[in-house]
C-alpha positions in Angstrom: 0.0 0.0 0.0 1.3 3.5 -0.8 -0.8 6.2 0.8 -0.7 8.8 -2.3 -2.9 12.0 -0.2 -4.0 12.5 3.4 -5.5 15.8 4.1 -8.7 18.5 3.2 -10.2 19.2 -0.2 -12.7 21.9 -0.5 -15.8 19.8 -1.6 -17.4 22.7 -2.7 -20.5 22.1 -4.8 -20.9 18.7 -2.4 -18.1 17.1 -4.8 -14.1 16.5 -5.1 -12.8 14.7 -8.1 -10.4 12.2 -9.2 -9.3 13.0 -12.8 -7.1 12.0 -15.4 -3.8 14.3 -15.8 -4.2 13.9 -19.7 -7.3 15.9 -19.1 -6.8 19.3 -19.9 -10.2 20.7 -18.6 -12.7 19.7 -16.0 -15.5 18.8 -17.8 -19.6 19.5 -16.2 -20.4 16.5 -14.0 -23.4 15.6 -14.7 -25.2 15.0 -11.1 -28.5 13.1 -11.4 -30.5 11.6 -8.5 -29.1 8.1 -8.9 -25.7 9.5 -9.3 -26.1 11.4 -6.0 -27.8 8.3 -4.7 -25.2 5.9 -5.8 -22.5 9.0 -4.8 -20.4 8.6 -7.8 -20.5 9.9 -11.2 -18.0 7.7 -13.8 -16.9 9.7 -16.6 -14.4 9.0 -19.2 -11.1 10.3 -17.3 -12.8 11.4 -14.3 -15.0 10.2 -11.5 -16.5 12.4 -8.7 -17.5 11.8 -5.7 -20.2 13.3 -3.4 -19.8 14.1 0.0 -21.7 15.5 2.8 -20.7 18.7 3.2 -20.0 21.4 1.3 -17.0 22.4 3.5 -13.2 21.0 3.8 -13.8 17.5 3.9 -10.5 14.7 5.1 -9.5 12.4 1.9 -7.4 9.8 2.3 -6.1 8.4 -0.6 -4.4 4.9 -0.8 -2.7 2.6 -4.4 -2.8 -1.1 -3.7 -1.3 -3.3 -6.2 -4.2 -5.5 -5.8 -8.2 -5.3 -4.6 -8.4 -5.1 -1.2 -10.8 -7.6 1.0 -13.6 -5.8 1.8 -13.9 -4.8 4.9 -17.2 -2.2 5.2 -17.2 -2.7 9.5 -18.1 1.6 10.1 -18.6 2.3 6.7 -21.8 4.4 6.1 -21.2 3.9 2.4 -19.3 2.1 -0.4 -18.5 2.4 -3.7 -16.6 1.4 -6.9 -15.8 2.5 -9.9 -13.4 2.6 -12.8 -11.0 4.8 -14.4 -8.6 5.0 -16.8 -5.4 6.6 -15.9 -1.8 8.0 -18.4 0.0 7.6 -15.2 -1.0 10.9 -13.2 -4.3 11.5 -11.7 -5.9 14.7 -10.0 -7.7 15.1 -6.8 -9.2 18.4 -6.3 -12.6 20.4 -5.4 -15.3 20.8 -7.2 -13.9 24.3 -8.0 -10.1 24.0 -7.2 -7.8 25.1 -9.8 -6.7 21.9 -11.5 -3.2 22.9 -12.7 -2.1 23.8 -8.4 -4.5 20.5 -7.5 -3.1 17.5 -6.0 -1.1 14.9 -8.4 -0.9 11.3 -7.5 1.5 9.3 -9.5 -0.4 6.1 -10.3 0.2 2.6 -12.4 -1.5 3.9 -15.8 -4.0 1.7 -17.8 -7.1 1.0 -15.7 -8.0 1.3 -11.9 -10.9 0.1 -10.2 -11.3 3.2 -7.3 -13.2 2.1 -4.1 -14.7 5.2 -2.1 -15.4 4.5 1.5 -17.5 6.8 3.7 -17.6 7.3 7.1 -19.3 9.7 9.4 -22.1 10.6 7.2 -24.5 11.0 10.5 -22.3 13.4 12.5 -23.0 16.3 11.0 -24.0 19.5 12.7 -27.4 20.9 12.4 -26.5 23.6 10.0 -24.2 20.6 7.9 -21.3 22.5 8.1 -19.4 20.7 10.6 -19.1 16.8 10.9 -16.8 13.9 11.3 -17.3 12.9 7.7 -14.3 11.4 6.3 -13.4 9.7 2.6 -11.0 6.8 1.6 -10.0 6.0 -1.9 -8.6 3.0 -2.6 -6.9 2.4 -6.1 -5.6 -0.7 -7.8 -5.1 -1.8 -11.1 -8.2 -3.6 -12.7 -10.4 -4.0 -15.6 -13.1 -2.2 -16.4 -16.3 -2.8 -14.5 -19.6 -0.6 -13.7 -20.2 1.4 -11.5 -21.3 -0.8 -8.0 -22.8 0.1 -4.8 -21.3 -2.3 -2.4 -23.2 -0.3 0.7 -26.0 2.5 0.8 -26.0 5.5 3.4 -29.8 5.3 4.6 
């Protein structure tokens, strides 16, 4: 395991992202309610991820050369998805400018990206403080759909 980011990201928008480098724009994300549901949105390049708040949210970002067991004891919610990565990958806000965002040096080809919630039900009346935290793990893999492995009620 290599941990590739530990530390805040400005979900602004309710959102941070996890984009290919060869990317040279963010493109519009386009949020739907099964997307927000599901809390992922798999794009060609990208995927992006929903969160709780709106505020600076912890991210925790970990590559594993190979899929983890899965262990969902505390998790409020899990997901998977894919993405195809040149080598470099982005993780940033919803608004953060993308060329001063965080890089993560990754295998390229494809990686399956596991999103693990936690704290979802701590958050303060207003929803601007919590103890909401998210974990990425990322491995190499083929191609697969998008998968709810566990649903925030």
């Amino acid at each position: 395991m290599t941990l590739l980011h530990d530390g805040p990201i400005f979900a602004d928008y309710f959102h941070f992202l996890l984009q290919d480098a060869a990317l040279r724009e963010r493109p519009a994300v386009p949020w739907d309610d099964a997307s927000l549901a599901d809390g992922v949105v798999a794009m060609p390049g990208l995927l992006a991820f929903a969160t709780a708040r709106n505020m600076q949210v912890p991210v925790y970002v970990e590559s594993l050369a190979s899929e983890p067991a899965l262990a969902l004891d505390g998790v409020d919610h899990a997901v998977e998805a894919s993405v195809e990565s040149s080598g470099m990958l982005i993780l940033a806000g919803g608004t953060d400018y993308l060329p001063t965002a965080a890089r993560l040096p990754v295998a390229p080809g494809m990686l399956r990206v596991r999103l693990l919630c936690r704290g979802l039900d701590t958050l303060s009346e207003d929803g601007l403080a919590g103890e909401d935290s998210y974990r990425l793990l990322l491995w190499p893999a083929s191609f697969a759909e998008v998968a709810v492995l566990k649903r925030h009620a």
